[in-house]
SEDRENRO-225456 format. One line per 3 residues: number of its first residue (from 1); their letters; for each residue z, y, x of N, C-alpha, C. Coordinates in Angstrom, 1 decimal. Example, Ala and Ser with C-alpha at 12.3 -4.5 7.8 and 13.67 -1.06 7.14 Angstrom:
REM SEDRENRO-225456
1	AS	7.8,-5.7,13.2,7.8,-4.5,12.3,7.8,-3.3,13.2 ~ 7.1,-2.2,12.8,7.1,-1.1,13.7,7.9,0.0,12.9 $
REM end
This chain:
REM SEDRENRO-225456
1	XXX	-64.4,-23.3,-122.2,-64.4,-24.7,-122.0,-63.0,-25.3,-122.4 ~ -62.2,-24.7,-121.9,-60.6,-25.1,-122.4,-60.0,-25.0,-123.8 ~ -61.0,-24.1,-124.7,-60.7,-23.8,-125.9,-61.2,-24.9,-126.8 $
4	XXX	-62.6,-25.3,-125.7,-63.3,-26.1,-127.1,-62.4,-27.7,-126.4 ~ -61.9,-28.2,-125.7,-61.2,-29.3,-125.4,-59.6,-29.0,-126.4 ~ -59.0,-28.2,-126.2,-58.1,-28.0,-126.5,-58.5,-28.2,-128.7 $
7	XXX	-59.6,-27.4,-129.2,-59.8,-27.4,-130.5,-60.0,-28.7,-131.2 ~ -61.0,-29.8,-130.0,-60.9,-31.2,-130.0,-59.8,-32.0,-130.6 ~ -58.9,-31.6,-129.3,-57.5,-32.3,-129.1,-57.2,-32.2,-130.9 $
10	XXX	-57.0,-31.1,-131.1,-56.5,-30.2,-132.5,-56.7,-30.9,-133.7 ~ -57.9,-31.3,-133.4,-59.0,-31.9,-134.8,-58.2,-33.1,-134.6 ~ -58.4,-34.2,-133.8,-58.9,-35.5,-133.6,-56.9,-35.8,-134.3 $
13	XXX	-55.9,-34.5,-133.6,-54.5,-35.1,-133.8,-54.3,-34.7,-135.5 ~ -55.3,-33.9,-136.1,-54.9,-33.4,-138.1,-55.3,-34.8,-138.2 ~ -57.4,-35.1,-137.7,-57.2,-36.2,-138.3,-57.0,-37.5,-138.4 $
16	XXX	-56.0,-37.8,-137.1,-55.2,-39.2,-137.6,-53.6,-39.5,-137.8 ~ -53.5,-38.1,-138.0,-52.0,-37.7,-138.7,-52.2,-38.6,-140.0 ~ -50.9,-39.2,-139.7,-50.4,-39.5,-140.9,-49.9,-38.9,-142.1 $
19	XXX	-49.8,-39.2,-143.3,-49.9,-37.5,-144.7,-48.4,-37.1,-144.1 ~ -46.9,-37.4,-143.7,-46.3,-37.1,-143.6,-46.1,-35.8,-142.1 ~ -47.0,-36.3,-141.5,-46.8,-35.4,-140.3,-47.9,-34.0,-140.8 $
22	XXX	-48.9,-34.9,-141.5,-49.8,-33.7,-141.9,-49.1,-32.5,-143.0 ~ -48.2,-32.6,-143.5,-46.9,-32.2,-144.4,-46.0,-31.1,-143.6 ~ -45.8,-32.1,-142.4,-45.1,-31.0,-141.6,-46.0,-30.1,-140.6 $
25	XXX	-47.1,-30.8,-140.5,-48.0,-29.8,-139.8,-48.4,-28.8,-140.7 ~ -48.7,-28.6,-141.5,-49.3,-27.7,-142.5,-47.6,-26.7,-143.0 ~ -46.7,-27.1,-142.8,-46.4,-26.2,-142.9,-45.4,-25.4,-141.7 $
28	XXX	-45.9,-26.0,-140.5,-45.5,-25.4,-139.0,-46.7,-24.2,-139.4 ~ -48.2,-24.7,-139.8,-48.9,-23.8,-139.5,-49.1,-22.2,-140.5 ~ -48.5,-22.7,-141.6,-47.9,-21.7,-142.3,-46.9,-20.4,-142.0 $
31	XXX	-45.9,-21.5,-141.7,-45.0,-20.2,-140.7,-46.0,-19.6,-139.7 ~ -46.6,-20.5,-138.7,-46.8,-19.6,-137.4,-48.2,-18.6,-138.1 ~ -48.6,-19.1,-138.9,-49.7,-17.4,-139.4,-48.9,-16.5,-139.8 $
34	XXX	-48.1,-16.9,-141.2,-47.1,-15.8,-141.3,-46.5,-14.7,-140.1 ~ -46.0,-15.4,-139.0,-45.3,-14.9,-138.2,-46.3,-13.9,-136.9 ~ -47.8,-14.5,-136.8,-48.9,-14.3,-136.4,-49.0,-12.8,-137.6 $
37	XXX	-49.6,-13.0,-138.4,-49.5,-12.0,-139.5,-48.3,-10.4,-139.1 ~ -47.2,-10.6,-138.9,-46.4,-9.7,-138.8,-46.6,-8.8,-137.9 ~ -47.0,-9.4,-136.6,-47.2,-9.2,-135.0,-48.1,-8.3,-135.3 $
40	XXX	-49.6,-8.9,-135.8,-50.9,-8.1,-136.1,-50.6,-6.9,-137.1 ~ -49.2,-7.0,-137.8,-49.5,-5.5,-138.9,-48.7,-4.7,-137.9 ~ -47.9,-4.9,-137.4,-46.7,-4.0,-136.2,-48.0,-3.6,-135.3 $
43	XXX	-48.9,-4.1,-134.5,-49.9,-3.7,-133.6,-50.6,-2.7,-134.6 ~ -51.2,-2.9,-135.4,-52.1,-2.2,-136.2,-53.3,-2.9,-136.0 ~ -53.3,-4.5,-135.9,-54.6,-4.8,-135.9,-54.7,-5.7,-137.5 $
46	XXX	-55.5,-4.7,-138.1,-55.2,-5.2,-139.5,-56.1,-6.3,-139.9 ~ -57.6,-6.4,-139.2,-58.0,-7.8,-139.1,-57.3,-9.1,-138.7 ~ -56.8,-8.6,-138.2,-56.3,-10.1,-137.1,-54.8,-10.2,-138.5 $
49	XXX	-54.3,-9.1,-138.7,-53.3,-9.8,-139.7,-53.9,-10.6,-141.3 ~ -55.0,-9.9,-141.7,-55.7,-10.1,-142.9,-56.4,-11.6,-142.5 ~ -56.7,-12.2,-141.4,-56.7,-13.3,-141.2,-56.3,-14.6,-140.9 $
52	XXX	-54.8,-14.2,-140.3,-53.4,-15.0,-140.4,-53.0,-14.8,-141.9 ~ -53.4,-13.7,-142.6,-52.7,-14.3,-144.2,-53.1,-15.3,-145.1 ~ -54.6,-14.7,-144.5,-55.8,-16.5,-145.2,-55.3,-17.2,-144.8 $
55	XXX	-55.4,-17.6,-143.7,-54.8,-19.2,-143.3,-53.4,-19.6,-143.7 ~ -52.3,-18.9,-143.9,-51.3,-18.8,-144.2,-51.4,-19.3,-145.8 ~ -52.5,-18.7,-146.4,-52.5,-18.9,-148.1,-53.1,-19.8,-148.0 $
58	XXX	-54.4,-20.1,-147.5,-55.2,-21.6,-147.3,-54.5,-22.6,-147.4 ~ -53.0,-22.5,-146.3,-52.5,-23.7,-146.3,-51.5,-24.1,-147.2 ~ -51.0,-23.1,-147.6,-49.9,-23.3,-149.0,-50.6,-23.8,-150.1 $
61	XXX	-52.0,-23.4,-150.2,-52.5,-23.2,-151.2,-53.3,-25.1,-151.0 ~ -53.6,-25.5,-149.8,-54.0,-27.1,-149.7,-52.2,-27.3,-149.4 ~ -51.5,-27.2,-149.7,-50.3,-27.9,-149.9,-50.3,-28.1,-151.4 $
64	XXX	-50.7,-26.9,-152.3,-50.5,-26.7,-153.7,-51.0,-27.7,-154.3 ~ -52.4,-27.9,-153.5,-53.4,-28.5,-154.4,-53.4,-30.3,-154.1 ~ -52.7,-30.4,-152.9,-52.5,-32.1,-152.8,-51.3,-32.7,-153.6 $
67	XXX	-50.5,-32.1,-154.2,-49.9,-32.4,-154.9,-50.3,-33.3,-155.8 ~ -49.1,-34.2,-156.2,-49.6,-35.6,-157.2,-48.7,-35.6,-158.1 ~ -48.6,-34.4,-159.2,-47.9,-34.0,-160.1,-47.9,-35.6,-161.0 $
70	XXX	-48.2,-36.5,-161.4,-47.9,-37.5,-162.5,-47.0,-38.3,-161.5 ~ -47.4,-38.8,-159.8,-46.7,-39.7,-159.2,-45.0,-38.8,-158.7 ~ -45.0,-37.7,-158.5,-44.5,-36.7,-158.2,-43.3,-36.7,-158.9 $
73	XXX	-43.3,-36.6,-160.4,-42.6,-35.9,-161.1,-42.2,-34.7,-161.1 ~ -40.7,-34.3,-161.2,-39.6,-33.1,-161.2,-40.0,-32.8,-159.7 ~ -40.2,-33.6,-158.4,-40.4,-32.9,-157.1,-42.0,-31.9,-157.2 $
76	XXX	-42.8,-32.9,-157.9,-44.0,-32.0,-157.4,-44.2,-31.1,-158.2 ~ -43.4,-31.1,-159.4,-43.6,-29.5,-160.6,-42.7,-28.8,-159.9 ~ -41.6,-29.4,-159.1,-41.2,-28.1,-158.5,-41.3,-27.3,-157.3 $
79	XXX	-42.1,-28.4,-157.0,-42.7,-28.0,-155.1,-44.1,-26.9,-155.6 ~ -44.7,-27.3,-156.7,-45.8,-26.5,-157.3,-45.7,-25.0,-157.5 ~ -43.8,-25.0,-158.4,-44.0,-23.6,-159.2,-43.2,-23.0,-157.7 $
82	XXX	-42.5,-23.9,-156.0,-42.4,-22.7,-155.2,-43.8,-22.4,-154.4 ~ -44.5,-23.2,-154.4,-45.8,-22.6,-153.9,-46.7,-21.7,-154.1 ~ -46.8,-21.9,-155.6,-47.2,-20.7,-156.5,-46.5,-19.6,-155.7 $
85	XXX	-45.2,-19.6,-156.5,-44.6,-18.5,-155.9,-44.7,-17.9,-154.7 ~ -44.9,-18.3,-153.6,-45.0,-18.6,-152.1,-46.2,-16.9,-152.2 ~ -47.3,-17.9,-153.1,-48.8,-17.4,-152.7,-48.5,-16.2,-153.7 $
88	XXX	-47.9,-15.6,-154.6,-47.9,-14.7,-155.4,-47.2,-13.4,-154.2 ~ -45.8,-14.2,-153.6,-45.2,-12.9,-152.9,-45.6,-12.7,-151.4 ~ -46.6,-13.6,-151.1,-47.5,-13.0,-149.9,-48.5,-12.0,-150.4 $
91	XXX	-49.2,-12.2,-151.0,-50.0,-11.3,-151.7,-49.6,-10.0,-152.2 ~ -48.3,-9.9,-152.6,-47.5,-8.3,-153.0,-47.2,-8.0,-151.9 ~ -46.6,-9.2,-150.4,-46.1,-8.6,-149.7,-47.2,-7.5,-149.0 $
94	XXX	-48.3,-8.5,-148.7,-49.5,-7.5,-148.2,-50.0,-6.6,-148.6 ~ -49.9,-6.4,-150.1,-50.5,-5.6,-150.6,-49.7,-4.0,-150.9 ~ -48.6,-4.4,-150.7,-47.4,-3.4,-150.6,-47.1,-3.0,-149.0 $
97	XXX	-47.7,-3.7,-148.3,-47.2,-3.6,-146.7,-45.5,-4.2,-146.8 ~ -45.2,-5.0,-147.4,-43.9,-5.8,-147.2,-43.3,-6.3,-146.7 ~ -43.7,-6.3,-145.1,-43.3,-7.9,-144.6,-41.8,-7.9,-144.6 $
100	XXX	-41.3,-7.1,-145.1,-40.0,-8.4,-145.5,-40.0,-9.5,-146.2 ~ -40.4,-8.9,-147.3,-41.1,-10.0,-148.1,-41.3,-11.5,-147.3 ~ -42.5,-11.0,-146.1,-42.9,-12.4,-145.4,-41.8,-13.4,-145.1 $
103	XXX	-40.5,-12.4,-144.2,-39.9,-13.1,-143.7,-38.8,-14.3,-145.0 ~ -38.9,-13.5,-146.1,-38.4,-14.5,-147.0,-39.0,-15.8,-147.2 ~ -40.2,-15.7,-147.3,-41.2,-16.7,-147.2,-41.1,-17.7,-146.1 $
106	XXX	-41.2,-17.1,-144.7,-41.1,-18.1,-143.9,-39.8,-18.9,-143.9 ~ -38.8,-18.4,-144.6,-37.4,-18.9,-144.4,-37.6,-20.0,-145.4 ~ -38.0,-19.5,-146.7,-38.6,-20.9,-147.6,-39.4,-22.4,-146.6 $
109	XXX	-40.0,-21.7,-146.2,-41.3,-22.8,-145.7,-40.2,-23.6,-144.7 ~ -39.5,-23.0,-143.0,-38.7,-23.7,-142.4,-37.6,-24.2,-143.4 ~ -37.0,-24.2,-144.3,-35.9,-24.7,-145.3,-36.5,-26.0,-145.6 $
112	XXX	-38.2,-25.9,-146.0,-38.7,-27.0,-146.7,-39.3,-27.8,-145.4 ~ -39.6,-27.1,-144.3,-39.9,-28.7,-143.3,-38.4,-29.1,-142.7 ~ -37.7,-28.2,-142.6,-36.3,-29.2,-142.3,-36.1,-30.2,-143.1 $
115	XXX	-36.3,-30.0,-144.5,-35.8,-31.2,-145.3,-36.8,-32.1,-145.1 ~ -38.1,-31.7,-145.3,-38.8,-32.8,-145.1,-39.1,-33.8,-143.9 ~ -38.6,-33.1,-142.7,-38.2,-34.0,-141.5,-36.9,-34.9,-142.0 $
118	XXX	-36.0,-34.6,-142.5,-35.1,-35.0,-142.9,-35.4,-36.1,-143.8 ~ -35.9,-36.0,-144.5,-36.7,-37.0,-145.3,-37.5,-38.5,-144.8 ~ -38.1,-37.7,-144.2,-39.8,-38.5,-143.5,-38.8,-39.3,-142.0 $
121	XXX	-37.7,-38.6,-141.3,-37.2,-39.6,-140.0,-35.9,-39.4,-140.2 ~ -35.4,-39.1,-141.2,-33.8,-39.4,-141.2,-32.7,-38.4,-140.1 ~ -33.3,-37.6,-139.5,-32.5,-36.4,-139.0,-31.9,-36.2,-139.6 $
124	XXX	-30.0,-35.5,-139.8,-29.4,-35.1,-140.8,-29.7,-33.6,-139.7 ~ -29.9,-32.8,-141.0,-29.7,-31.5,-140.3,-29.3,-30.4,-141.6 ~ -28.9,-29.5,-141.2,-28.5,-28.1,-142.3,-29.3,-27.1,-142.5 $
127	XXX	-30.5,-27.5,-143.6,-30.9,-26.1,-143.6,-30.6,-25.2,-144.8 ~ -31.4,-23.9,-144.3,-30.9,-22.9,-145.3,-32.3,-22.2,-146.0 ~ -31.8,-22.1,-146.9,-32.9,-21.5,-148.0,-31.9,-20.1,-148.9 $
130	XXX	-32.6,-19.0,-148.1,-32.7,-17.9,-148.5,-31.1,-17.6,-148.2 ~ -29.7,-17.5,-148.9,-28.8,-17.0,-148.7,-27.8,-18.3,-148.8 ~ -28.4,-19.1,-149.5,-27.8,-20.3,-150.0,-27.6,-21.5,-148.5 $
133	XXX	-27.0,-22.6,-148.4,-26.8,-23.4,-147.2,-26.9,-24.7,-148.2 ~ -27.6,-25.9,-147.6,-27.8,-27.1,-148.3,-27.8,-27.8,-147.4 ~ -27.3,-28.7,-147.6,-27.0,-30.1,-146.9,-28.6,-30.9,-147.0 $
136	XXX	-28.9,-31.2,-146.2,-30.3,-31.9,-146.3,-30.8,-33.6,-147.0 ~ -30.0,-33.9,-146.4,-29.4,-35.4,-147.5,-29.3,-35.3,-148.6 ~ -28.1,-34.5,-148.9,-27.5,-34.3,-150.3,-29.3,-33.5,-151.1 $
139	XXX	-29.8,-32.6,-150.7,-30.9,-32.2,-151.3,-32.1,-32.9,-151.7 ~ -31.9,-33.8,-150.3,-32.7,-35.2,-150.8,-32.8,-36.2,-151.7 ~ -31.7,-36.0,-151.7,-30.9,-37.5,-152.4,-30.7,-37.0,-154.0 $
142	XXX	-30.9,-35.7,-153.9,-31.0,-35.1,-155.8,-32.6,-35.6,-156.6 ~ -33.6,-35.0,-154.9,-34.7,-34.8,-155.6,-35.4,-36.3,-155.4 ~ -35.0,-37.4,-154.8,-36.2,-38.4,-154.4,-35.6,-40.0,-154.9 $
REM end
C-alpha cells in the first residue's frame, strides 16, 4: 500500500515538473541507477544490476532524444555527442565488467546537474568534470 501511494506521489511530481526540473530529475535518476547498478554487480545480483543499467540508459537516452538540436545550437550538438558518449561507455563498462568506467560517468552526469542548477536558479557552485575544475557561471556563460 505504501509503495503504490508513494509510486503516485512519483508520477503526479514527473508529471507536473516543469522541463527544467524534469532535466534535473532525469539526471538525479541516472546517477542513482548508475550507483544502484554498482551495488547490484559488487552483491552479485546481476539482474537487479542489468536493470539499473536500463533505466540508467533509458534515461540518458530520453535526455538524448529531447534534445532540440536546430533551437539548441553548439549546446545541444554538444550535450548530444556527451550523451552518446555517456551510452557507448556504459555499455563497454558492462560489458567488460568496468565499473570504473561507471564512476566516470556519474561524475559527468553530477558536473552536468550542477551546472544546470546553476543555470535554471542561479546557485554559483564549482563543479568538476572528470579531472578538470570549472567554474559554473563561467561555463555557462560560454555555452548560453
Amino acid at each position: 500500500m505504501y509503495s503504490n501511494g508513494l509510486r503516485s506521489y512519483l508520477e503526479t511530481d514527473v508529471i507536473t515538473a516543469d522541463p527544467k526540473k524534469l532535466v534535473l530529475m532525469c539526471y538525479e535518476g541516472a546517477i542513482e541507477n548508475l550507483k544502484i547498478a554498482k551495488v547490484r554487480y559488487d552483491e552479485e545480483d546481476y539482474e537487479g544490476k542489468c536493470k539499473a543499467i536500463i533505466k540508467a540508459q533509458d534515461i540518458i537516452n530520453e535526455l538524448l532524444c529531447s534534445l532540440d538540436l536546430e533551437k539548441g545550437g553548439s549546446i545541444a550538438g554538444n550535450l548530444k555527442s556527451l550523451y552518446s558518449y555517456m551510452l557507448g561507455e556504459i555499455l563497454h563498462a558492462d560489458i567488460n565488467r568496468d565499473f570504473h568506467a561507471i564512476e566516470g560517468i556519474i561524475g559527468m552526469l553530477e558536473g552536468l546537474k550542477s551546472a544546470w542548477e546553476e543555470a535554471f536558479y542561479g546557485r554559483e557552485k564549482t563543479i568538476s568534470a572528470g579531472n578538470e575544475r570549472f567554474d559554473a557561471i563561467r561555463v555557462m556563460a560560454q555555452t548560453g
